[in-house]
N, C-alpha and C positions, 0 to 999 in steps of 0.2 A: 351450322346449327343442327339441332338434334331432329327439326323436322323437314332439313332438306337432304340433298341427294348426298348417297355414302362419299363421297370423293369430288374434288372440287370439278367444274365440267372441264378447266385446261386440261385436268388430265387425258381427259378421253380426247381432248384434240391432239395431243404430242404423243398418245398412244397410236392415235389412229396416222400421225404422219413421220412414227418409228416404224409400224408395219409396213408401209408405204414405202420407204426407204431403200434403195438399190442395196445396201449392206446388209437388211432387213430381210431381201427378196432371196437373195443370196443365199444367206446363210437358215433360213428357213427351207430352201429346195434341198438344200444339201443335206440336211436332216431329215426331214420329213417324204421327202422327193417332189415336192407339191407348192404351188406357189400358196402364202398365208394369206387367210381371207381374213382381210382389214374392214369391210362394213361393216359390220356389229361395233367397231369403236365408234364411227362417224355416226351412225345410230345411235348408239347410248349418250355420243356428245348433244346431239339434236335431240334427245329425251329429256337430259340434262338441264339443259335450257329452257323448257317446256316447262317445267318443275319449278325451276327459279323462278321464272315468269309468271308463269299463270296459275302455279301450285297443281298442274293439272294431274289427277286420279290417274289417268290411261299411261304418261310421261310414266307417271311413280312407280308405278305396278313395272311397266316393261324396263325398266333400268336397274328397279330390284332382281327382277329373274333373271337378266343378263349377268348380273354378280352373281348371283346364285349358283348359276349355270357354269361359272368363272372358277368358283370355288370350288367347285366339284369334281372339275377337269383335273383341277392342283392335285385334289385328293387322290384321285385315280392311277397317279403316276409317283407311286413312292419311290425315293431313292432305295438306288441299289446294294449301298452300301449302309450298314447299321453304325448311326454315329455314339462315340464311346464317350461316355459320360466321364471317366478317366482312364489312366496308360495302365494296360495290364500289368499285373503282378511283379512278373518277372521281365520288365522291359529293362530291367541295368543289366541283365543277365547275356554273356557273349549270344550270338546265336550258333546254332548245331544244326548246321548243316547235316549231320550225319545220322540225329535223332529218328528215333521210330515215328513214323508220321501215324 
């Protein structure tokens, strides 16, 4: 509904028990070098429910900032590669190795 929580609370429960996750832990150290910190899911889920429940102000407010917060991270980290709206010009064209770069 339009005046409950942006996302259903499962989510935040199967978010917070993919972080959780030996494959999860893994592959997060191995990027990052750092184990991923999974509270703020089991938090947003327990605010989640707060909200449902009791419609509670405090619940609302701290699961909005935590998206917020979410979004922001997303924003921060543009890809590195600029994606192409279509195939260059001359992509039927042999490639030349030999061309003047």
């Amino acid at each position: 509904s339009a005046d409950g929580p942006p996302r259903s609370c499962d989510d935040y429960w199967f978010e917070w028990k993919h972080c959780k996750s030996i494959r999860n832990l893994f592959h997060h150290y191995y990027v990052y070098g750092e184990r991923p910190t999974c509270q703020q899911w089991k938090t947003d889920y327990k605010n989640c429910q707060e909200w449902e429940k009791s419609k509670s102000a405090l619940a609302k407010d701290s699961l909005c900032e935590s998206e917020r917060k979410r979004v922001m991270e997303k924003q921060k980290h543009e890809p590195v590669w600029k994606l192409r709206k279509s195939p260059p010009v001359d992509w039927h064209l042999p490639l030349d190795e030999n061309k003047a770069k």
